[in-house]
mmCIF file as gemmi writes it, N, C-alpha and C atoms, coordinates in Angstrom:
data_model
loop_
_atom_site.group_PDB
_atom_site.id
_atom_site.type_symbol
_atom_site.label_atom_id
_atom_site.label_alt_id
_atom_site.label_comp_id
_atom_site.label_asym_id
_atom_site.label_entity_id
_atom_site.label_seq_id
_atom_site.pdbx_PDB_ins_code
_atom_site.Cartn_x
_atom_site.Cartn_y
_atom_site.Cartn_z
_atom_site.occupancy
_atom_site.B_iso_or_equiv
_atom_site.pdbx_formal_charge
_atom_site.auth_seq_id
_atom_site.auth_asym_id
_atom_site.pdbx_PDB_model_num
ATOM 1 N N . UNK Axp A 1 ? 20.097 -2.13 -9.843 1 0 ? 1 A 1
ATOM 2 C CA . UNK Axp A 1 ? 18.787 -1.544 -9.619 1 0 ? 1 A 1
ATOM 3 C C . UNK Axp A 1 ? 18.388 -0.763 -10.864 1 0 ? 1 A 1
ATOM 4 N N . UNK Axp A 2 ? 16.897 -0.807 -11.308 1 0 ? 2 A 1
ATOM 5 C CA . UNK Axp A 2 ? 16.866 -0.415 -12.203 1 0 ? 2 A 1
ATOM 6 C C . UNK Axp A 2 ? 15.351 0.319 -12.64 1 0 ? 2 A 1
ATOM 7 N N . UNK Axp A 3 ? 15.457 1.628 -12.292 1 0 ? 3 A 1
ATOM 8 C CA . UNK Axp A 3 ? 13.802 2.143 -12.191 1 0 ? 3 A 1
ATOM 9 C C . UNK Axp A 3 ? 13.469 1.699 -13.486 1 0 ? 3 A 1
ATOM 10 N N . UNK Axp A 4 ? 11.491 1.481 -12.98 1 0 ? 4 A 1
ATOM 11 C CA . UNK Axp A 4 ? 10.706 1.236 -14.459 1 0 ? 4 A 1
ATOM 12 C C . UNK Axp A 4 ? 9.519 2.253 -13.909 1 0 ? 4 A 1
ATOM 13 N N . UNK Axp A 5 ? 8.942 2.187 -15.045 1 0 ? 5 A 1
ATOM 14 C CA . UNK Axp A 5 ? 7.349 3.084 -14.584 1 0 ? 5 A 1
ATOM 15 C C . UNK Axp A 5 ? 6.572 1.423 -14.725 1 0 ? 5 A 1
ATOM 16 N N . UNK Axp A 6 ? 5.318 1.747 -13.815 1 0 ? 6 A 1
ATOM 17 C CA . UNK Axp A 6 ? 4.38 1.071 -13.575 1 0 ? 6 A 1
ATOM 18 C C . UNK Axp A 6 ? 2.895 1.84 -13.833 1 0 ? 6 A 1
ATOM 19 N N . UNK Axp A 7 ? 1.906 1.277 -14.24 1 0 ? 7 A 1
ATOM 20 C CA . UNK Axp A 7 ? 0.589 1.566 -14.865 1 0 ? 7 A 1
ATOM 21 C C . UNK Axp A 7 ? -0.007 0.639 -13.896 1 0 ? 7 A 1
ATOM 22 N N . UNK Axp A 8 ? -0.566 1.697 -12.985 1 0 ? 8 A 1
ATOM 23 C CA . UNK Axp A 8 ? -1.922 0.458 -11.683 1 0 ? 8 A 1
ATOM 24 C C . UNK Axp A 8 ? -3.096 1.184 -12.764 1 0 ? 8 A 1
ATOM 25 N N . UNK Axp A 9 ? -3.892 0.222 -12.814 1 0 ? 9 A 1
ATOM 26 C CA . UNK Axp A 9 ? -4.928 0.463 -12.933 1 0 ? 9 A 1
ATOM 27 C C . UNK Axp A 9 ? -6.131 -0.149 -11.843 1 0 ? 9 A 1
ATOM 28 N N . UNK Axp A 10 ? -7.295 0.97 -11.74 1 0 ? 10 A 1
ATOM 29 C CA . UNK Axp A 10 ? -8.129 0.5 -10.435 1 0 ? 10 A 1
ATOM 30 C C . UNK Axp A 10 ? -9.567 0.176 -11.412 1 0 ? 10 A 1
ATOM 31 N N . UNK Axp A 11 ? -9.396 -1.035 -10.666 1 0 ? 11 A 1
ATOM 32 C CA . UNK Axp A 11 ? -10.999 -1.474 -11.632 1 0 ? 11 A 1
ATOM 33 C C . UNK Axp A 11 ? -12.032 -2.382 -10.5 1 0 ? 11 A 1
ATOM 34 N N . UNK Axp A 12 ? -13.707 -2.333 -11.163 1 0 ? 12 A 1
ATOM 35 C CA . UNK Axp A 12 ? -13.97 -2.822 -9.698 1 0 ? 12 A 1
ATOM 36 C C . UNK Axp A 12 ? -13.969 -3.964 -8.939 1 0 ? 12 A 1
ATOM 37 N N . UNK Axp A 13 ? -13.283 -5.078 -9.654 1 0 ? 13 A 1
ATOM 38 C CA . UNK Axp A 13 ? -12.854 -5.963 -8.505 1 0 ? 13 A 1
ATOM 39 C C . UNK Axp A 13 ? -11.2 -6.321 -8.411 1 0 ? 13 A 1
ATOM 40 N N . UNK Axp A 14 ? -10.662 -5.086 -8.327 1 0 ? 14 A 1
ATOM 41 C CA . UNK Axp A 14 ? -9.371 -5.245 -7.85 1 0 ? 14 A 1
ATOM 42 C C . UNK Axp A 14 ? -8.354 -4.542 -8.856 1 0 ? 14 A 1
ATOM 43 N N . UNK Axp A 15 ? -7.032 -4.365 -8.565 1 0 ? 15 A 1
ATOM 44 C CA . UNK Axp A 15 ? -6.11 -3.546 -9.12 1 0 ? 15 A 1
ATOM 45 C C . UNK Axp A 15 ? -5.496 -4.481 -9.993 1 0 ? 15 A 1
ATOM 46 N N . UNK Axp A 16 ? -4.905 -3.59 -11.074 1 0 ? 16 A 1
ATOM 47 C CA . UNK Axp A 16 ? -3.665 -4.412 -12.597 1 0 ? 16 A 1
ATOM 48 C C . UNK Axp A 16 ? -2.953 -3.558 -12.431 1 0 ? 16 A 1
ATOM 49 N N . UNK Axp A 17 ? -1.501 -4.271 -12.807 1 0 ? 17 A 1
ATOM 50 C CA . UNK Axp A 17 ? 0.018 -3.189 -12.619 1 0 ? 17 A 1
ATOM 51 C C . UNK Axp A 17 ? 0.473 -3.84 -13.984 1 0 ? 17 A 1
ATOM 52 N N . UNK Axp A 18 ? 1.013 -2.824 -14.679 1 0 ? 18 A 1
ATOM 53 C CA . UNK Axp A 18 ? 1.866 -3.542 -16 1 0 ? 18 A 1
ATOM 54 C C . UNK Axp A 18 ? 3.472 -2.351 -15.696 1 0 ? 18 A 1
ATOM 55 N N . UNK Axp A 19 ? 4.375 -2.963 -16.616 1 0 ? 19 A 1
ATOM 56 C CA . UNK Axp A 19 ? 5.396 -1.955 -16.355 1 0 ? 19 A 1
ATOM 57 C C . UNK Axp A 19 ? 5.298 -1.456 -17.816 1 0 ? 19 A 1
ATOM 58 N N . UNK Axp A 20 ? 6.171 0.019 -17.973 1 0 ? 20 A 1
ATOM 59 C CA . UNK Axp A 20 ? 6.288 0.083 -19.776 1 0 ? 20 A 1
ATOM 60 C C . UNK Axp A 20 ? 7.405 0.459 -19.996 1 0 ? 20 A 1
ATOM 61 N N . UNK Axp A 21 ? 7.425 0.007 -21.286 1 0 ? 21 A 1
ATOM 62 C CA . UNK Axp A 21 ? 8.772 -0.64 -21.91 1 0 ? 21 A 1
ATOM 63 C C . UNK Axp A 21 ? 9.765 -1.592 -21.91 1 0 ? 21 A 1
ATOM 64 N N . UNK Axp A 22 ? 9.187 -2.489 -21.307 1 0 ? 22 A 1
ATOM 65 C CA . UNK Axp A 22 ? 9.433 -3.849 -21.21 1 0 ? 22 A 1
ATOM 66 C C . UNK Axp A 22 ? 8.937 -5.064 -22.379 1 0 ? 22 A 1
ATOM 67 N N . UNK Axp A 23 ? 9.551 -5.37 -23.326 1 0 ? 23 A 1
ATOM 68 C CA . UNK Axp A 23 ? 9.08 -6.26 -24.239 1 0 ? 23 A 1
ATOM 69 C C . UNK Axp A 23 ? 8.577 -7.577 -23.489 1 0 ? 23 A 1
ATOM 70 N N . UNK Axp A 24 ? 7.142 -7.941 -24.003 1 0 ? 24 A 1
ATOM 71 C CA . UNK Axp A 24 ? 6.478 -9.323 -23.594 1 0 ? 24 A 1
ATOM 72 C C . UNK Axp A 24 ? 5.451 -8.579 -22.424 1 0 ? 24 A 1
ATOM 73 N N . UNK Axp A 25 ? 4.315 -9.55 -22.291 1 0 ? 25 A 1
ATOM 74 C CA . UNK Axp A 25 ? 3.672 -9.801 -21.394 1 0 ? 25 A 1
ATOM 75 C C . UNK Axp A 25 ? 3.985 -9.606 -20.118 1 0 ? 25 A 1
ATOM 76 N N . UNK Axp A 26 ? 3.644 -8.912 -19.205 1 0 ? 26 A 1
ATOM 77 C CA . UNK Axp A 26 ? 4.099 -8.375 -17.843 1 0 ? 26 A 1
ATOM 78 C C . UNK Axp A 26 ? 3.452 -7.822 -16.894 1 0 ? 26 A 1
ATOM 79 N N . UNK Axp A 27 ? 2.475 -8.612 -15.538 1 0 ? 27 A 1
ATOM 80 C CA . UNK Axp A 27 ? 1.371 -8.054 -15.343 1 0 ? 27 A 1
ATOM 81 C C . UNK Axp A 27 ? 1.264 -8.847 -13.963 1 0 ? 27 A 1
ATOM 82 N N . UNK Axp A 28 ? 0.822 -7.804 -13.503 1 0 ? 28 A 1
ATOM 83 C CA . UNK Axp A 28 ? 0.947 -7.692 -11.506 1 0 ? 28 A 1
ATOM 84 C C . UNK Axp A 28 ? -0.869 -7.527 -11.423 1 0 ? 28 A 1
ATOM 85 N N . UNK Axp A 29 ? -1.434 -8.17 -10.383 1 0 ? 29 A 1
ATOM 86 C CA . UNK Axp A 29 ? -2.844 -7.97 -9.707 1 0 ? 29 A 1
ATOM 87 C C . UNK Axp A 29 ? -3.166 -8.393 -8.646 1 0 ? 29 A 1
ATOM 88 N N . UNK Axp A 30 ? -4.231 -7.401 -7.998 1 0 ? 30 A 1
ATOM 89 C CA . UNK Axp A 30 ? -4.393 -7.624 -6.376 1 0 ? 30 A 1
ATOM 90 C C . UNK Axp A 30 ? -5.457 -6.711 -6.108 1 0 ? 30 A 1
ATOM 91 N N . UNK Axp A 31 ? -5.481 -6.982 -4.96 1 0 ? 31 A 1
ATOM 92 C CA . UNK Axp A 31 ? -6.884 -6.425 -4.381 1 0 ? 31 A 1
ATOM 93 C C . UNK Axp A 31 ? -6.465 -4.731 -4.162 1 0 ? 31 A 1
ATOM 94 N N . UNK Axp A 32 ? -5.585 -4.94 -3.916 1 0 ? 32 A 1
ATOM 95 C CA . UNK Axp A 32 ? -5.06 -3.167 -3.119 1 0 ? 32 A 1
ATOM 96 C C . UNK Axp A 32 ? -4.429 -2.671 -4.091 1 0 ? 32 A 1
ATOM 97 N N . UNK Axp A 33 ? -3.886 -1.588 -4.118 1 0 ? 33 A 1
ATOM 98 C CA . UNK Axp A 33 ? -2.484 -0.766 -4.899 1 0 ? 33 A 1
ATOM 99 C C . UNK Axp A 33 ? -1.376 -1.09 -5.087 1 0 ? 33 A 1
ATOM 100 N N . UNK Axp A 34 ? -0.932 -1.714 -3.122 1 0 ? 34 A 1
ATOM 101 C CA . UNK Axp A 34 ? -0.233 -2.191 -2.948 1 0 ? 34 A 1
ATOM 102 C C . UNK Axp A 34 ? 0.025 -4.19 -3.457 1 0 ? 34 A 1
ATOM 103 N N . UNK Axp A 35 ? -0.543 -4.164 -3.181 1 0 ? 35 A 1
ATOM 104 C CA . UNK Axp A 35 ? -0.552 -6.355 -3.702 1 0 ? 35 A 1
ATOM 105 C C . UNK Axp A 35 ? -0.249 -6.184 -5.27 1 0 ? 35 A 1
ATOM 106 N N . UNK Axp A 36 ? -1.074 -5.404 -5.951 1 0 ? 36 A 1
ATOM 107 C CA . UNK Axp A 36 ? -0.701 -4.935 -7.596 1 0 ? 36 A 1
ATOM 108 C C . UNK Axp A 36 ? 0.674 -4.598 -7.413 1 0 ? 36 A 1
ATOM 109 N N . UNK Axp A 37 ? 1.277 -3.952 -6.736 1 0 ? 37 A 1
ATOM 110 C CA . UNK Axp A 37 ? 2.54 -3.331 -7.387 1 0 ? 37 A 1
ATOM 111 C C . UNK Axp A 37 ? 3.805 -4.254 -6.661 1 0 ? 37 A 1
ATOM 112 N N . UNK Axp A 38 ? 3.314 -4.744 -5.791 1 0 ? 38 A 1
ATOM 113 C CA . UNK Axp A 38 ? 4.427 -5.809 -5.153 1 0 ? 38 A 1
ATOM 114 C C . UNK Axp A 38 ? 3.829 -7.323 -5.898 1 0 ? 38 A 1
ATOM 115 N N . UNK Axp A 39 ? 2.417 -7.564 -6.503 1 0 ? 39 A 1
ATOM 116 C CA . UNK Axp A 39 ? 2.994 -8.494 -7.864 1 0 ? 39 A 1
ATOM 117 C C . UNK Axp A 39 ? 3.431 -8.191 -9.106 1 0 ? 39 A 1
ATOM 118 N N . UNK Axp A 40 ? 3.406 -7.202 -9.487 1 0 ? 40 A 1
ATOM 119 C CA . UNK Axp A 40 ? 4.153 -7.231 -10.905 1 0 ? 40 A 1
ATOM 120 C C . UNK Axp A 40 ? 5.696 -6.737 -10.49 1 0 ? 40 A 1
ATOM 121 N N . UNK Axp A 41 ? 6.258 -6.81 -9.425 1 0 ? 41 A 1
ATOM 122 C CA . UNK Axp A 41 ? 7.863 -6.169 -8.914 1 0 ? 41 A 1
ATOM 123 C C . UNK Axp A 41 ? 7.897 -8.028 -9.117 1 0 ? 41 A 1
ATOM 124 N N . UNK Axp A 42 ? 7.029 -8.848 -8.23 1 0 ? 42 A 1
ATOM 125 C CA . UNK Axp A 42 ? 7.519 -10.139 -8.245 1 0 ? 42 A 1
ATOM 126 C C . UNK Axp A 42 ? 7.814 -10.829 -9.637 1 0 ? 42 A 1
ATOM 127 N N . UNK Axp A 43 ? 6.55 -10.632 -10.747 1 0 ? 43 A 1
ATOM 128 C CA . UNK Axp A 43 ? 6.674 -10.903 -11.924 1 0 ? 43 A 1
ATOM 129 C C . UNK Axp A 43 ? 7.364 -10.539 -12.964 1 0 ? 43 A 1
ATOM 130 N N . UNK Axp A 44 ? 8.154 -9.214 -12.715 1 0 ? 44 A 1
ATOM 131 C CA . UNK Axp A 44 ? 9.493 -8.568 -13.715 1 0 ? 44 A 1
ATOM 132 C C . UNK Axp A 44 ? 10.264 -9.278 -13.122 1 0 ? 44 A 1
ATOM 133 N N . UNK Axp A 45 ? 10.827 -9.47 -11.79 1 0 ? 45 A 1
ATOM 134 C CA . UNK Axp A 45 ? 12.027 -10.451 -11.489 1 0 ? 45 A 1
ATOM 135 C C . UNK Axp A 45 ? 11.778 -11.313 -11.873 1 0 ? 45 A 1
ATOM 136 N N . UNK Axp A 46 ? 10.483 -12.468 -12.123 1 0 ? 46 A 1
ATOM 137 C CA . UNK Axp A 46 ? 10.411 -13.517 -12.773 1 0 ? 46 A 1
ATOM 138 C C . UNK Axp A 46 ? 10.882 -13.659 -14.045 1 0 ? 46 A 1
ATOM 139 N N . UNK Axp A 47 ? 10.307 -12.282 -14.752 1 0 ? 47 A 1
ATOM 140 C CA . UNK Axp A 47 ? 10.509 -12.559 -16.256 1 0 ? 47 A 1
ATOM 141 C C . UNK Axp A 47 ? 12.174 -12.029 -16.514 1 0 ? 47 A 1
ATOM 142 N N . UNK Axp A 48 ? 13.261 -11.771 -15.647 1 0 ? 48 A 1
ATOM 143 C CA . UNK Axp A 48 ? 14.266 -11.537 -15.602 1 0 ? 48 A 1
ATOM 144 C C . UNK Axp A 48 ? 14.849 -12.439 -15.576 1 0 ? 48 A 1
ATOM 145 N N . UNK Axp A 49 ? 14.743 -13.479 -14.675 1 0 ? 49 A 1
ATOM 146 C CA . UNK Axp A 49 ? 14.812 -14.478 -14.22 1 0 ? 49 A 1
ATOM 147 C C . UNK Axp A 49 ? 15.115 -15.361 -15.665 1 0 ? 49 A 1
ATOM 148 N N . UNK Axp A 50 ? 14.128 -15.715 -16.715 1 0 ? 50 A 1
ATOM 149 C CA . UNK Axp A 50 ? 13.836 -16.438 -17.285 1 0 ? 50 A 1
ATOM 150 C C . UNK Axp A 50 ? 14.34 -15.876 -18.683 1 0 ? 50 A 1
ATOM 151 N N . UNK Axp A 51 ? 14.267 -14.424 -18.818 1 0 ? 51 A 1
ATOM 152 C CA . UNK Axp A 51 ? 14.67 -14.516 -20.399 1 0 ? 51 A 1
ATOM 153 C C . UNK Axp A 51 ? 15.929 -13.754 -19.99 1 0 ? 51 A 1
ATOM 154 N N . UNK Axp A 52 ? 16.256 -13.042 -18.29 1 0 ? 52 A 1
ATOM 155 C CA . UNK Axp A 52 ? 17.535 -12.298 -18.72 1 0 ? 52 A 1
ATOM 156 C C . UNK Axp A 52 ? 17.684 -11.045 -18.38 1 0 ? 52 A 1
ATOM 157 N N . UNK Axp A 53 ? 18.063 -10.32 -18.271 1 0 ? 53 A 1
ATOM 158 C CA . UNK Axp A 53 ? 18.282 -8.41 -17.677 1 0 ? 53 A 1
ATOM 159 C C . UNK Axp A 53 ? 18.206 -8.14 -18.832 1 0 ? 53 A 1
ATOM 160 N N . UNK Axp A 54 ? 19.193 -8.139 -19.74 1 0 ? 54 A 1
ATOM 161 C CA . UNK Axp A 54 ? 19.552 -7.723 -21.268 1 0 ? 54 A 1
ATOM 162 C C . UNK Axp A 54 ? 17.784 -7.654 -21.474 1 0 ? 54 A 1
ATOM 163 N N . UNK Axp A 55 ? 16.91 -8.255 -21.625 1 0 ? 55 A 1
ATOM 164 C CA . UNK Axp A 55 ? 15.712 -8.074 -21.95 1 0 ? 55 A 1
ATOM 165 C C . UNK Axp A 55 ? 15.026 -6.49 -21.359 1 0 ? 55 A 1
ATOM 166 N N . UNK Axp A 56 ? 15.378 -6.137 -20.123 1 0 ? 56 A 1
ATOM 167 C CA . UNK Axp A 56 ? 15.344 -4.906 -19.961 1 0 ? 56 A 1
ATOM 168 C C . UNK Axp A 56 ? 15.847 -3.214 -20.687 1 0 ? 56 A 1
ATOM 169 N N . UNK Axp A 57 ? 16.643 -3.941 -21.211 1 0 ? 57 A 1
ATOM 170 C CA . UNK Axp A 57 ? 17.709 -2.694 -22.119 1 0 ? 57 A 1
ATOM 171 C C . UNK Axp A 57 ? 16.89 -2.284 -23.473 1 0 ? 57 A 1
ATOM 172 N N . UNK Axp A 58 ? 16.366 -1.026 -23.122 1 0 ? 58 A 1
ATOM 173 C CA . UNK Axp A 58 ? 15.474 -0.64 -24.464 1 0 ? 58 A 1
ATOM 174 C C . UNK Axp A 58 ? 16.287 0.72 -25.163 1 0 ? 58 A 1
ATOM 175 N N . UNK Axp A 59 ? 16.53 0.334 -26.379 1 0 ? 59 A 1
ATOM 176 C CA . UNK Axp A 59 ? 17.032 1.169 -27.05 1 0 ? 59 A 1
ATOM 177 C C . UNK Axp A 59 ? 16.039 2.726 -27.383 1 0 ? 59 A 1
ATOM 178 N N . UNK Axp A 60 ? 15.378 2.766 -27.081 1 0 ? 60 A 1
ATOM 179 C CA . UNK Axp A 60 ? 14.388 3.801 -26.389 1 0 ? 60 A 1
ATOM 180 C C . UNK Axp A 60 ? 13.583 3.661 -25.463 1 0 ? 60 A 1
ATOM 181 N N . UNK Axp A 61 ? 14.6 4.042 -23.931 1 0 ? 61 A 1
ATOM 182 C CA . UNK Axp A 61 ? 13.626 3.628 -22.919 1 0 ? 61 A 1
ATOM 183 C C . UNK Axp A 61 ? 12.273 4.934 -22.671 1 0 ? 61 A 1
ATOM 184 N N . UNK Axp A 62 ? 11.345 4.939 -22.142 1 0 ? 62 A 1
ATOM 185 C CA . UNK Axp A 62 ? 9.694 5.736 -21.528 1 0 ? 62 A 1
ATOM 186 C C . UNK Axp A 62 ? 10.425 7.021 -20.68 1 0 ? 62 A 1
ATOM 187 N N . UNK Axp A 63 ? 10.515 8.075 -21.364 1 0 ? 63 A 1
ATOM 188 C CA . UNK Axp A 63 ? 10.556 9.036 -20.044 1 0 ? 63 A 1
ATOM 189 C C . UNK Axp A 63 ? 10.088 9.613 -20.115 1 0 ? 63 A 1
ATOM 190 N N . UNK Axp A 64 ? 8.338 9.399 -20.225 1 0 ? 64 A 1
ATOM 191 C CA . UNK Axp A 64 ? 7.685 9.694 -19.605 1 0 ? 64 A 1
ATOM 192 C C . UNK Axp A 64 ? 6.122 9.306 -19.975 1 0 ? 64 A 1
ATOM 193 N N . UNK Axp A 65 ? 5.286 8.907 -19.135 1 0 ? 65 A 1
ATOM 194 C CA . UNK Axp A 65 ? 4.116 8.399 -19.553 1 0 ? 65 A 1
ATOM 195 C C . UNK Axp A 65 ? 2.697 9.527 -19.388 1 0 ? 65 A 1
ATOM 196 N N . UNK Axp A 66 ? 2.075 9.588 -20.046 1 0 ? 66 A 1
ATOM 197 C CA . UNK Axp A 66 ? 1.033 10.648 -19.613 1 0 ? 66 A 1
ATOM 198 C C . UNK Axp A 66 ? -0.564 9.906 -19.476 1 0 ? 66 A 1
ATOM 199 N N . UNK Axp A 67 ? -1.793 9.699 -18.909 1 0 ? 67 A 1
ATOM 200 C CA . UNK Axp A 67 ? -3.249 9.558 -18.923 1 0 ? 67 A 1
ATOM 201 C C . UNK Axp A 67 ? -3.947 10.782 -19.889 1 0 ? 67 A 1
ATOM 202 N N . UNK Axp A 68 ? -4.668 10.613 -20.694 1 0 ? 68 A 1
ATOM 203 C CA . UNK Axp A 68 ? -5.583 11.189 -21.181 1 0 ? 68 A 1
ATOM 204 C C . UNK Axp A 68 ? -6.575 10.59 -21.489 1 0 ? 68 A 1
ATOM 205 N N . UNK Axp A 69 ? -7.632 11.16 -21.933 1 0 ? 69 A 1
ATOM 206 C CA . UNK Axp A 69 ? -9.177 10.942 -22.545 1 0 ? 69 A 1
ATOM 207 C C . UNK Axp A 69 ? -9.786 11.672 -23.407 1 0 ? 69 A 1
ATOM 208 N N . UNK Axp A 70 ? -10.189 10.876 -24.52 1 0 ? 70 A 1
ATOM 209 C CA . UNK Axp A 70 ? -10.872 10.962 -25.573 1 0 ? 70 A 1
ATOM 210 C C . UNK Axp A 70 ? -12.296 10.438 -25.886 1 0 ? 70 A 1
ATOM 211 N N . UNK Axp A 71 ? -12.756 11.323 -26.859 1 0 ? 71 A 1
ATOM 212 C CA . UNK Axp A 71 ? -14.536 10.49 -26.881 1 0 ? 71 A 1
ATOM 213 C C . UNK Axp A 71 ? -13.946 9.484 -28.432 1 0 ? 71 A 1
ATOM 214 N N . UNK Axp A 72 ? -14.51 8.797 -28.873 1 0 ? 72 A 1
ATOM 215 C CA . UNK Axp A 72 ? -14.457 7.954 -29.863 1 0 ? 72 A 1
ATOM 216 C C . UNK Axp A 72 ? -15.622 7.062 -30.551 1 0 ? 72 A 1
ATOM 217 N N . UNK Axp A 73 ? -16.536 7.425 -31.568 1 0 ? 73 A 1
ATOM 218 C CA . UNK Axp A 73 ? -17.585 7.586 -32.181 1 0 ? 73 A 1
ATOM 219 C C . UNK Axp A 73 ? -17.625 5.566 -32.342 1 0 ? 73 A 1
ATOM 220 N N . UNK Axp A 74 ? -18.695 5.188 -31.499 1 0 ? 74 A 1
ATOM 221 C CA . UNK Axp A 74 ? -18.898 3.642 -31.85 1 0 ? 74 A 1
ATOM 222 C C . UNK Axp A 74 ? -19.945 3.022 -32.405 1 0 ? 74 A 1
């Protein structure tokens, strides 16, 4: 077993889950909070599946993620 952090994001037609610190592409979506976060749980076992656990092992794993906001002149 192996905790990760997850990033839902709510947008308006439906939820995105990514995990971080996971190398590659990795991405859960659904209508709810829940469907987002029980597809990207399905899609890390996939991508486990396929390249490996060892792909999980980050020589600097995330402890800890923060949200902020900024203005940015366009």
């Amino acid at each position: 077993m192996k905790h990760i952090k997850i990033i839902i994001e709510k947008h308006p037609d439906g939820y995105v889950a990514y995990p971080l610190g996971i190398k590659g592409a990795v991405v859960g979506q659904g209508d709810t909070f829940e469907e987002a976060l029980a597809d990207v749980k399905s899609a890390i076992r996939c991508y486990v599946e396929v390249f490996g656990k060892e792909m999980l092992e980050d020589d600097s794993p995330v402890i800890d993620a923060f949200l902020t906001e900024t203005e940015v002149a366009v």
